[in-house]
Backbone bond lengths (Angstrom), bond angles and torsions (degrees), N, CA, C in turn:
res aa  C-N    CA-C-N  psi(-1)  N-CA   C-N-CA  omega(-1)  CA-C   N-CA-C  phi
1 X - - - 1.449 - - 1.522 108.11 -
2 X 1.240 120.79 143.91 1.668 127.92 175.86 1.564 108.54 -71.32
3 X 1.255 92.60 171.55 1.665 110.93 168.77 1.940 103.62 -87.87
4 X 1.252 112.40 -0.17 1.739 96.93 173.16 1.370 126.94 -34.74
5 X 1.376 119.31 149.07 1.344 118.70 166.54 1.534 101.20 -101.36
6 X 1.570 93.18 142.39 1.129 105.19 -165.86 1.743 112.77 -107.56
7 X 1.343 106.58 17.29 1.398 115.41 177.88 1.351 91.40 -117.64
8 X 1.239 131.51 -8.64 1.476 97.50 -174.80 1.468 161.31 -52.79
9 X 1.445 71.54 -17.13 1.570 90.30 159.61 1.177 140.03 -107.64
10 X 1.459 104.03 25.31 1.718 116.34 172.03 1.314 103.30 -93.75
11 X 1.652 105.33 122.88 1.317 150.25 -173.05 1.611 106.19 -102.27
12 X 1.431 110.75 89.97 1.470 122.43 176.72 1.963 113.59 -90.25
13 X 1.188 119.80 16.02 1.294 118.35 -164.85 1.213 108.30 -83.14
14 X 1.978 110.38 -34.41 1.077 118.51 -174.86 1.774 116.70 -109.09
15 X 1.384 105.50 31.54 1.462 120.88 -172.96 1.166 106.29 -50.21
16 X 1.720 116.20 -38.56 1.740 93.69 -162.06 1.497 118.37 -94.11
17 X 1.755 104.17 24.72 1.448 106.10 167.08 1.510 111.95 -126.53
18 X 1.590 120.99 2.73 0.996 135.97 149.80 1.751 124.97 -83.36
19 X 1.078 115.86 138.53 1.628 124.79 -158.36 1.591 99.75 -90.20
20 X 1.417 131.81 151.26 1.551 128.87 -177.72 1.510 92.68 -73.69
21 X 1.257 137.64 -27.17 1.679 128.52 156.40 1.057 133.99 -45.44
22 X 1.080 119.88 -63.63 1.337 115.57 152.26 1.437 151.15 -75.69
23 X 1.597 106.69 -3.32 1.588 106.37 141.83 1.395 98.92 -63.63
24 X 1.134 133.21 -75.79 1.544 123.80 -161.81 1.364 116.40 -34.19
25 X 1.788 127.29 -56.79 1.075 129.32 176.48 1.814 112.49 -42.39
26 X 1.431 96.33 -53.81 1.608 106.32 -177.25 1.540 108.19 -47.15
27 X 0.800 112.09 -39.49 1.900 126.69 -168.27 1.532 100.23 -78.10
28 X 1.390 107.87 -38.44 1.762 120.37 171.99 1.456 112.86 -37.05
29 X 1.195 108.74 -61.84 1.425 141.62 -171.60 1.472 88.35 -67.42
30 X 0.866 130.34 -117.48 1.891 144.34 170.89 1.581 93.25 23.55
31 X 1.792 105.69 -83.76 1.354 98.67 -176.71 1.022 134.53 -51.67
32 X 1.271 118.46 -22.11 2.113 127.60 166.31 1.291 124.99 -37.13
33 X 1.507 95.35 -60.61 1.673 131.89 174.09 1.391 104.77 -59.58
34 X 1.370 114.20 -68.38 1.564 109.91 178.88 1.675 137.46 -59.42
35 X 1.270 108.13 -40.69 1.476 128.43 177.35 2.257 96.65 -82.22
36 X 1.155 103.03 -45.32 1.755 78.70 -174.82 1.939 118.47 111.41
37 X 1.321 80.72 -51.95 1.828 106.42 -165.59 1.633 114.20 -126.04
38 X 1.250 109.87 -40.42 1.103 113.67 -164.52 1.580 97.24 -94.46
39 X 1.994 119.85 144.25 1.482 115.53 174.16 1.730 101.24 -121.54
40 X 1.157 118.24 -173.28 1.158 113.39 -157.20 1.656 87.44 -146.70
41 X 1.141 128.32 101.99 1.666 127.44 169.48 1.650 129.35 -103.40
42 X 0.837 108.42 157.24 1.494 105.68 -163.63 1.239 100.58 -125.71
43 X 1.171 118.46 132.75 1.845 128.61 175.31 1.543 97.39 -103.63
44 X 1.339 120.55 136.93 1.722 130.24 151.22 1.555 115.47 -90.15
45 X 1.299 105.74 131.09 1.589 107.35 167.99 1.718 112.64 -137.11
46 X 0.574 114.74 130.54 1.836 112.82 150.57 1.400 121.85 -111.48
47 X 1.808 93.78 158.78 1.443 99.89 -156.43 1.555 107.98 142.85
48 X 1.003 122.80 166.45 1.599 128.51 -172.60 1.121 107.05 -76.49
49 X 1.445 127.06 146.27 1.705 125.78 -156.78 1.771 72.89 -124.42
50 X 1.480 89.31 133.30 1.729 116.48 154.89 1.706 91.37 59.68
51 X 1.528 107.21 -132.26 1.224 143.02 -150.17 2.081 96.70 -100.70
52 X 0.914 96.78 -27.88 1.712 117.10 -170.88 1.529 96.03 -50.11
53 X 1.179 121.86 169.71 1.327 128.62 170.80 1.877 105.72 -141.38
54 X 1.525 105.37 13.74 1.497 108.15 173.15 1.853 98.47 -81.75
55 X 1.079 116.90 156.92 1.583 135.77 156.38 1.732 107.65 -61.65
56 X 1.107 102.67 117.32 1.631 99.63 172.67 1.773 105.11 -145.67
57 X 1.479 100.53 152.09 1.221 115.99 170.92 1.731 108.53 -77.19
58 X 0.799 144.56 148.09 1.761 140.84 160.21 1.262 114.47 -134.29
59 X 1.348 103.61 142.46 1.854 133.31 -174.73 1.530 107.45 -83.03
60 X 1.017 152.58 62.37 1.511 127.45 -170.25 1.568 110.58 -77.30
61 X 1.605 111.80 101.97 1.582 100.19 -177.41 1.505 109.17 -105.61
62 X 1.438 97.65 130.13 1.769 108.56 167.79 1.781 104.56 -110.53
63 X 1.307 89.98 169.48 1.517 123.79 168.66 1.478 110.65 -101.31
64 X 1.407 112.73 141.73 1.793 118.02 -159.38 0.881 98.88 -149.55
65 X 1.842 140.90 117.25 0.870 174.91 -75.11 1.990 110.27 -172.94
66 X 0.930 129.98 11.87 1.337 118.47 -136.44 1.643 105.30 -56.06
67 X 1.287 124.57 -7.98 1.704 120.78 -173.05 1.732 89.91 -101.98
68 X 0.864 140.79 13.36 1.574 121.45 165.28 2.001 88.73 -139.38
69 X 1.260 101.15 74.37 1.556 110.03 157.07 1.905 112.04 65.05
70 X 1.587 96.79 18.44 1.652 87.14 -172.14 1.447 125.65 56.30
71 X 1.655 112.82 32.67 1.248 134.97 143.00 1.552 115.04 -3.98
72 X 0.860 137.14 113.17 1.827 123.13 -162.42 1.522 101.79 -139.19
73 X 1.604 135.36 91.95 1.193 134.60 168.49 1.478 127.95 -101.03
74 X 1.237 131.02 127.38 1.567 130.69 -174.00 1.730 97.45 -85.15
75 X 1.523 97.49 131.67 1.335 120.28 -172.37 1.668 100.88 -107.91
76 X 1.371 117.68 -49.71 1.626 106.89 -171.64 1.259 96.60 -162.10
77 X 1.353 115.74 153.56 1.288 136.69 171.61 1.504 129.87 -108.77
78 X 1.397 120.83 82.64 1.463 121.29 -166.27 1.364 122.08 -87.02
79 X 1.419 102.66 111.87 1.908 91.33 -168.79 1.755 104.32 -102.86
80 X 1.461 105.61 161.33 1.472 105.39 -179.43 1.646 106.25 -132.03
81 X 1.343 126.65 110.79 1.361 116.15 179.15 1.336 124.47 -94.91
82 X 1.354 97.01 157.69 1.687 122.83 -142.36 1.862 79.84 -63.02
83 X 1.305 123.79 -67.09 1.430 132.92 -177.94 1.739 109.62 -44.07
84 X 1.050 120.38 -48.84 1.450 115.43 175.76 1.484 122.07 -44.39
85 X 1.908 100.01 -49.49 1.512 102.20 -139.22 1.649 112.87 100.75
86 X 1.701 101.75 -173.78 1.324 110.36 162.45 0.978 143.40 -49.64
87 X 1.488 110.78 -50.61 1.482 111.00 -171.35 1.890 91.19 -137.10
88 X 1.408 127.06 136.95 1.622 112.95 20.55 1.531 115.65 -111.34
89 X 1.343 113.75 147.38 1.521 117.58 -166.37 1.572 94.72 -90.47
90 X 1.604 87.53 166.92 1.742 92.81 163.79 1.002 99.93 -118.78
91 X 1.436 114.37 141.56 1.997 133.75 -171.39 1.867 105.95 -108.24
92 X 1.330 113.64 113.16 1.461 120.11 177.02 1.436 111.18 -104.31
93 X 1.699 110.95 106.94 1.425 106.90 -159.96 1.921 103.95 -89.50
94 X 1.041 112.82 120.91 1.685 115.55 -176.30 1.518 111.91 -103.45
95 X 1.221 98.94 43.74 1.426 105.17 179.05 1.921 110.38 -103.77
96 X 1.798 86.25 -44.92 1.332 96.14 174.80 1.608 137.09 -59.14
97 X 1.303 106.42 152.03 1.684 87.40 162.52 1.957 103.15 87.73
């Protein structure tokens, strides 16, 4: 596998008419193409994120493996609240730790 970046082509200029879903989806796609093997899926939920008591939509994105048994790891958790709008999300990185 290369050293590519695999965001490079995420285009934030026009974020606030693009949805945090569909950057993600877009990036979905990207990583497919780029990685080969590895897919990138996105779960939707609503419901109260964490400790919060705002209404939020949430992204749960993993990495999926499908040639070593559909390997399935959660990478980040992007929530969007109902009071905000779109942007700005909060990003829960599950890499750490």
């Amino acid at each position: 596998m290369s050293n590519k970046n695999l965001f490079e082509k995420l285009n934030l200029t026009g974020a606030k008419s693009t949805s945090a879903l569909e950057l993600l989806k877009e990036q979905a796609r990207n990583f497919k193409v780029s990685t080969e093997i590895l897919e990138m899926n996105i779960v939707v939920n609503s419901g109260y994120f964490e400790n919060n008591l705002e209404k939020a939509l949430t992204f749960a994105v993993y990495i999926n493996a499908p040639e070593v048994g559909n390997y399935r790891r959660k990478i980040l958790t992007v929530a969007e609240f109902e009071s905000r709008g779109e942007f700005p999300v909060d990003i829960v990185n599950h890499l750490e730790g």
